[in-house]
C-alpha positions as a LaTeX table, in Angstrom:
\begin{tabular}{lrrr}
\hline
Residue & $x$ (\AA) & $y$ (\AA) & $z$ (\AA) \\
\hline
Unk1 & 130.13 & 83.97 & 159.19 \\
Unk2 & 126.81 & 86.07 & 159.27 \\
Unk3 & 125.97 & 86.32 & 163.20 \\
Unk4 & 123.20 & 89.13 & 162.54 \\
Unk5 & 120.12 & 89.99 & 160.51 \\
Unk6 & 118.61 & 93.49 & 159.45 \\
Unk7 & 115.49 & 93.80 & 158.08 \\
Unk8 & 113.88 & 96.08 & 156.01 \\
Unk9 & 110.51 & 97.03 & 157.63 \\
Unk10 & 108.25 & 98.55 & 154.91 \\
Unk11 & 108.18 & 95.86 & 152.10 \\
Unk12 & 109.93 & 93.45 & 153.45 \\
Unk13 & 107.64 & 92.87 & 157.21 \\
Unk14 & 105.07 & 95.22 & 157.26 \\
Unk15 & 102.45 & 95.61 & 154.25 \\
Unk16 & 103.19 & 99.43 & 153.35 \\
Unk17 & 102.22 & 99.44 & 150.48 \\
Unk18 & 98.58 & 98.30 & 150.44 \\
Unk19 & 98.12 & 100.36 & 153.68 \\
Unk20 & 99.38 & 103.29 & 152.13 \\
Unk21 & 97.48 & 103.06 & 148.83 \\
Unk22 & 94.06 & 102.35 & 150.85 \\
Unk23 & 94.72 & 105.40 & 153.04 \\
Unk24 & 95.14 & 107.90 & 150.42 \\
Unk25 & 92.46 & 106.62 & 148.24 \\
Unk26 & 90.07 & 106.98 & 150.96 \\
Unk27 & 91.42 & 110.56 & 151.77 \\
Unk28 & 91.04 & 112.28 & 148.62 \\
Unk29 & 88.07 & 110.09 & 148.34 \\
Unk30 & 86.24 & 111.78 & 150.99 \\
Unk31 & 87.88 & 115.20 & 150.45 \\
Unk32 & 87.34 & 115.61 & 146.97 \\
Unk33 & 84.12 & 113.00 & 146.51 \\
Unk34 & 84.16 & 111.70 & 142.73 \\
Unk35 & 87.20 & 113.04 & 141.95 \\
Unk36 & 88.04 & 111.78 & 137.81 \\
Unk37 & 91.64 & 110.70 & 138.84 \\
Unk38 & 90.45 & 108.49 & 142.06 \\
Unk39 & 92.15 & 105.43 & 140.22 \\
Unk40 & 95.64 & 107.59 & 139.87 \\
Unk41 & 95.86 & 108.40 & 143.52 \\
Unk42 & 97.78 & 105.68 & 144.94 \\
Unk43 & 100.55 & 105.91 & 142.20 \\
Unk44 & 100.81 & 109.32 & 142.56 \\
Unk45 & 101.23 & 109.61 & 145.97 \\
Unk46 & 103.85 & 106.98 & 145.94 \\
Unk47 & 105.40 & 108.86 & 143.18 \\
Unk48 & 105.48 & 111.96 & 145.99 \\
Unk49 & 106.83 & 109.56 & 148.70 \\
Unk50 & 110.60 & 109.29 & 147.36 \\
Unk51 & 111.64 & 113.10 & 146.27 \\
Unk52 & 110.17 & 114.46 & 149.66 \\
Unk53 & 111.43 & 111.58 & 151.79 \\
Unk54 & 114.88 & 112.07 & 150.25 \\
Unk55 & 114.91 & 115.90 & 151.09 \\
Unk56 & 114.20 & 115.49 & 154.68 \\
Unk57 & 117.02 & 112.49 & 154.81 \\
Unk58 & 118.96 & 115.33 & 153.33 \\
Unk59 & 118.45 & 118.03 & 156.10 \\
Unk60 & 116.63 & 120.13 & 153.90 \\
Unk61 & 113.62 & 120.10 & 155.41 \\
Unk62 & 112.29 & 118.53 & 158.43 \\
Unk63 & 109.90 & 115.36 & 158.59 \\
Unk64 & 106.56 & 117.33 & 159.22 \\
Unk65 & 107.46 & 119.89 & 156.31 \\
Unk66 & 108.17 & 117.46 & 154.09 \\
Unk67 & 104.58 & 115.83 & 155.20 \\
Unk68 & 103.42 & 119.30 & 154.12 \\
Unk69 & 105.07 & 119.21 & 150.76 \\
Unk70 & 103.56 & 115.57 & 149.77 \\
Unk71 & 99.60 & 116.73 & 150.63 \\
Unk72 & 100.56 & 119.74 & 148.90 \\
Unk73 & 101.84 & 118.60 & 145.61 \\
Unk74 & 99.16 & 115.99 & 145.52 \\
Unk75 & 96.82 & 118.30 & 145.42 \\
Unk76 & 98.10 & 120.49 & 143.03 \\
Unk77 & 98.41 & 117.68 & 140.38 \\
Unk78 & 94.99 & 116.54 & 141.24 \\
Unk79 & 93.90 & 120.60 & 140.92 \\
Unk80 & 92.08 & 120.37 & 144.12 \\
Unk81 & 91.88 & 122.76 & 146.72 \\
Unk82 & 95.33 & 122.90 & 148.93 \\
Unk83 & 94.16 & 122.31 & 152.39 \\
Unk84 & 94.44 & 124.97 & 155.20 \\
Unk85 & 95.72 & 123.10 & 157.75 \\
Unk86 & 97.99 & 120.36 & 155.75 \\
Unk87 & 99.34 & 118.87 & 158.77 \\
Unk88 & 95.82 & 117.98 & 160.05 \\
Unk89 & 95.54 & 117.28 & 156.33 \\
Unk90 & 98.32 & 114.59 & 156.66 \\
Unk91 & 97.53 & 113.53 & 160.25 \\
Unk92 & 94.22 & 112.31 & 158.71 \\
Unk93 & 95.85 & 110.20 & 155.97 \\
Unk94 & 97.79 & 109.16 & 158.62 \\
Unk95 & 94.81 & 107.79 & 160.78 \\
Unk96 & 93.99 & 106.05 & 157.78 \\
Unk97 & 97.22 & 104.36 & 157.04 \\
Unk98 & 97.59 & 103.05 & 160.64 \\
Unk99 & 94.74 & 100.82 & 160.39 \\
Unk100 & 96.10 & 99.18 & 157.79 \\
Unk101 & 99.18 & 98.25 & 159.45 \\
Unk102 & 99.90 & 94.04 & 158.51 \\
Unk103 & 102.94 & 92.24 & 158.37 \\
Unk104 & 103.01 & 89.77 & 156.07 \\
Unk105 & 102.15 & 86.42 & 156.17 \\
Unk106 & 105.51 & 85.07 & 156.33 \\
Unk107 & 106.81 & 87.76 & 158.19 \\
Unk108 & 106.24 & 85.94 & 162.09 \\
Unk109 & 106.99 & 82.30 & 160.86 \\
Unk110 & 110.05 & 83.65 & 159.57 \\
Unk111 & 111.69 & 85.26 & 162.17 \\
Unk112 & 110.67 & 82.33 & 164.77 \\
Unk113 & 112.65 & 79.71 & 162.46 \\
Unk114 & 115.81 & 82.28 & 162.81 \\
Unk115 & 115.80 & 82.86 & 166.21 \\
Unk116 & 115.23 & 78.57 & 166.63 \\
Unk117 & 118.69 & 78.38 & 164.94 \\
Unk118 & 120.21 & 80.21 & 167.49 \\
Unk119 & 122.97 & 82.51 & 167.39 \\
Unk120 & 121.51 & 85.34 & 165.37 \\
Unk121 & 121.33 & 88.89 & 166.75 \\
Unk122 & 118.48 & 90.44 & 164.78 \\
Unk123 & 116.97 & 93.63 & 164.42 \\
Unk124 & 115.11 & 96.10 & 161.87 \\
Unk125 & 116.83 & 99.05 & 159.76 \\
Unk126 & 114.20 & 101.37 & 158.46 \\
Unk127 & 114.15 & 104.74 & 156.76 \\
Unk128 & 111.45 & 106.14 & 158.38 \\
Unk129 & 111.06 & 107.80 & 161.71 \\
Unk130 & 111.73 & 106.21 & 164.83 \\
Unk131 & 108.73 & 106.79 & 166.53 \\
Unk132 & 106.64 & 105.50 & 163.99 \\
Unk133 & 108.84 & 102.50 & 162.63 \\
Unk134 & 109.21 & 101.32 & 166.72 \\
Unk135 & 104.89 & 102.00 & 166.86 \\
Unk136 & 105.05 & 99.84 & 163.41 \\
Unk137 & 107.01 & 96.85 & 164.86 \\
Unk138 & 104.43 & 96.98 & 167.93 \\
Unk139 & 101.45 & 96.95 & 166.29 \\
Unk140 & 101.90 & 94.26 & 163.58 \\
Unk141 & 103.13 & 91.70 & 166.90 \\
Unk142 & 106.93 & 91.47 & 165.74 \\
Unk143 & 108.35 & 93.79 & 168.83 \\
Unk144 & 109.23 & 90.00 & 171.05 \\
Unk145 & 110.38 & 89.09 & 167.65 \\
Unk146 & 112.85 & 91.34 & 166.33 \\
Unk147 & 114.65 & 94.33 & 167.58 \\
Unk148 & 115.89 & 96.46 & 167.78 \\
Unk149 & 114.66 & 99.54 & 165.71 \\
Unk150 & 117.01 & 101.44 & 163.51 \\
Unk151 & 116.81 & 104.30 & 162.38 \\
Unk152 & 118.39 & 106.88 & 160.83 \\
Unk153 & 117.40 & 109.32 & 163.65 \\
Unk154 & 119.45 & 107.15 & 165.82 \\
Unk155 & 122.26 & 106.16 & 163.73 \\
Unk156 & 123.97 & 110.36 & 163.52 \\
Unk157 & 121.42 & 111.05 & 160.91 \\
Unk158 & 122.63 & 108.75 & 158.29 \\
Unk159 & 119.69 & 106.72 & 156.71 \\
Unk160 & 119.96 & 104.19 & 153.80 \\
Unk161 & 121.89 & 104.57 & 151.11 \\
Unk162 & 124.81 & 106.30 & 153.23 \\
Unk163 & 127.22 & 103.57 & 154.46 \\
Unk164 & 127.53 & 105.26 & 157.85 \\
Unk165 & 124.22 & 104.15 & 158.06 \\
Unk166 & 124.61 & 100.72 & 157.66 \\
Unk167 & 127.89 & 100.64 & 159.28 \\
Unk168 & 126.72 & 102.23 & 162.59 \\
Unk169 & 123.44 & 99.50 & 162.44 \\
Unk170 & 126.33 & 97.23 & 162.48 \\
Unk171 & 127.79 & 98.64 & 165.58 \\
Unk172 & 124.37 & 98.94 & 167.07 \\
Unk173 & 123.93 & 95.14 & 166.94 \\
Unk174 & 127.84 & 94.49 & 168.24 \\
Unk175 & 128.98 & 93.24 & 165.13 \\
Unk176 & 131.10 & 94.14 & 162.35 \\
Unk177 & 129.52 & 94.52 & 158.81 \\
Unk178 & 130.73 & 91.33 & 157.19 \\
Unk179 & 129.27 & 89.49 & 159.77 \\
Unk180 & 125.66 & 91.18 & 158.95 \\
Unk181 & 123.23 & 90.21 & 156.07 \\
Unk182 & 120.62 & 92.92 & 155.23 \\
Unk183 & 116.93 & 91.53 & 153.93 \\
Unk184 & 114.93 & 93.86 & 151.88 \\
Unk185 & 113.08 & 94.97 & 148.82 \\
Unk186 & 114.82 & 97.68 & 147.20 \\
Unk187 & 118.11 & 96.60 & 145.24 \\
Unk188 & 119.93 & 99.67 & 145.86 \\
Unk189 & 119.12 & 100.66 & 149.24 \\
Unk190 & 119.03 & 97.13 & 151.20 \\
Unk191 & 121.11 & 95.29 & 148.44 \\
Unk192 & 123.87 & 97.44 & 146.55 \\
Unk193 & 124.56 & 99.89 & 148.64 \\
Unk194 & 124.90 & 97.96 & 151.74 \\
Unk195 & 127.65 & 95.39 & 150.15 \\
Unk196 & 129.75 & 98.45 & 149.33 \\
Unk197 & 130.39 & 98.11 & 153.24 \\
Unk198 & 131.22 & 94.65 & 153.37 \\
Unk199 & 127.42 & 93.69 & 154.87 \\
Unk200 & 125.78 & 90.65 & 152.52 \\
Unk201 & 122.63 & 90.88 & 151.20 \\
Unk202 & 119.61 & 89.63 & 149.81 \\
Unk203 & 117.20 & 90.77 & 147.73 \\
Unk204 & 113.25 & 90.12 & 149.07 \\
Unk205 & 111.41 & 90.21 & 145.52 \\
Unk206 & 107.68 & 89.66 & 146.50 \\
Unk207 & 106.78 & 90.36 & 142.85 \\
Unk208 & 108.99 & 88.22 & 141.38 \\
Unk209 & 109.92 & 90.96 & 139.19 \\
Unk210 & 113.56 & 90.40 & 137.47 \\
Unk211 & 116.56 & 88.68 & 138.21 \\
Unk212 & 118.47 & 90.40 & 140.90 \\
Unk213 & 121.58 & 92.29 & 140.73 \\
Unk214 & 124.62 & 89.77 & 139.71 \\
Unk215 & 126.31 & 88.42 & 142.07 \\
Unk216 & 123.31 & 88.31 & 145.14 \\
Unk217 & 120.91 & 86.34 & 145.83 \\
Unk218 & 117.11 & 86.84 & 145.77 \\
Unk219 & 114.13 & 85.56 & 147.74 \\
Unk220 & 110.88 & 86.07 & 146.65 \\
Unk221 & 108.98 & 85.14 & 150.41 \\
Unk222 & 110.49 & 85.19 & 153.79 \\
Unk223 & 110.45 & 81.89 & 153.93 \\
Unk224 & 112.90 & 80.83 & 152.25 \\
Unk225 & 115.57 & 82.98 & 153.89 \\
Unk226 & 116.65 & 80.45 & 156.95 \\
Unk227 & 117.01 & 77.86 & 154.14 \\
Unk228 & 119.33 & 80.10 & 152.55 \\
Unk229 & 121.03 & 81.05 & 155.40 \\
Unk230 & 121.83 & 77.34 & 156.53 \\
\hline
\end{tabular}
């Protein structure tokens, strides 16, 4: 019996995406003014997003170097100047992404119907930092909504894939994994890799990309999910 629902937060609440691909557009945009590969940036900085992301989840680096790394390498392929100061560098990319911050339309309505059933325990596990997933939640109105915030910085450093992570997000809500379902948009981190514990699963597909994974189910709005939970 699923008593308990994780979320995913970028993708799957909170628009990440388009904020993220507006903010660095309009960084190298104003730091390199009429730059020929203007209409690359947003790929290529998502490109940047998983290697560097994965080496901090890693311990090989901490979260502000890898920060470095990204601005770095970005501006290497783009051959422009490497900033001096990359975390002020970053920090104003940053700016830029936080004002972007939306959750999705069917984000609220969503998690209102769930917590109308009754009996859920629900809550958000997240890859990214705590600070800034919690500041996320806050500032998109879902804080009285869902909660709480997982992270791997409070889960003994294990983020998604590792099953400690989603184990301990389990213990974090008082509830074993079985009795968990997971809701988010990438198949191997929020759909895959958490069944290997025993959590279920759904796949959010907003794209409506492919069929998902055999064997789980897939959703390609929010709204559908307390449907498919009753």
């Amino acid at each position: 019996m699923i008593r308990g629902v994780l979320f995913d937060l970028d993708g799957t609440l909170l628009d990440h995406r388009s904020a993220a691909d507006v903010a660095i557009t309009g960084w190298v945009s104003a730091y390199a003014p009429g730059h020929a590969r203007l209409p690359e940036v947003a790929r290529l900085w998502e490109e940047l997003e998983l290697p560097h992301l994965a080496a901090w989840h890693a311990g090989e680096c901490t979260v502000e170097e890898q920060r470095r790394r990204r601005v770095r390498a970005l501006c290497e392929e783009l051959r422009v100047r490497v900033p001096a100061d990359l975390d002020a560098a970053y920090e104003e990319f940053s700016r830029r992404y936080r004002a972007g911050w939306r959750a999705y339309p069917d984000a609220a309505a969503a998690l209102d119907a769930l917590d109308a059933s009754g009996g859920l325990t629900l809550g958000v596990l997240t890859n990214g930092t705590q600070r800034v997933q919690e500041a996320k939640v806050r500032a998109i109105g879902l804080e009285d909504r869902v909660g709480p915030v997982l992270t791997g910085e409070v889960l003994g450093g294990h983020f998604k894939p590792s099953p400690a992570g989603y184990t301990g997000a389990a213990a974090a809500l008082g509830l074993e994994p079985h009795e968990v379902l997971l809701v988010g948009d990438d198949v191997v981190k929020d759909v895959t890799a958490p069944a290997a514990t025993g959590m279920r699963s759904v796949w959010l597909d907003r794209l409506n990309l492919e069929p998902p994974p055999e064997g789980f189910p897939r959703i390609t709005t929010l709204a559908d999910l307390p449907a498919l939970l009753a």
